[in-house]
Residue, then its C-alpha position, 0 to 999 in steps of 0.5 A: x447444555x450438556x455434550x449429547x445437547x450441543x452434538x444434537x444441535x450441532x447434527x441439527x445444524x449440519x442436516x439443514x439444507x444449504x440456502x440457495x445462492x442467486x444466479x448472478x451472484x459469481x458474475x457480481x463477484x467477479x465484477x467487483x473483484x476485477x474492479x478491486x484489482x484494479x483499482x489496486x494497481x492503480x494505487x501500486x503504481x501511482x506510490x511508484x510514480x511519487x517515490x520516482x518523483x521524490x527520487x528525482x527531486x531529492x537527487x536534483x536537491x543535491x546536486x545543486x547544493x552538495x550538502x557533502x561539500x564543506x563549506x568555507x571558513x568564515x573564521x579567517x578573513x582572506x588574505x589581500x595587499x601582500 
């Protein structure tokens, strides 16, 4: 197919009336494009409320066993009956 050939199809193709578009299609679109929305909400907020159940849990975690603290010598016995 050589250029004058693609330009005709391609001006064949543009000269072509357009498809007509149901009458009810932008109320569907809007429809599930809200449904979309949110649902997508719904996600965002439900990651939040695991990352603040996390948070919550990992801080209670450390507070009671305070992994930052040393723990003790096992190494050398106490010192008793002086």
């Amino acid at each position: 197919m050589n250029r004058a050939q693609r330009e005709a199809a391609v001006r064949q193709i543009m000269e072509r009336v357009p498809p007509p578009v149901p009458p009810d299609l932008h109320a569907e679109v809007v429809r599930r494009g809200s449904r979309l929305l949110r649902r997508k909400a719904a996600a965002r907020r439900l990651l939040y409320l695991l990352l603040l159940a996390a948070s919550v849990a990992f801080l209670v975690w450390a507070l009671t066993a305070r992994p930052w603290v040393e723990p003790p010598s096992q190494t050398t016995p106490p010192l008793t009956d002086w």
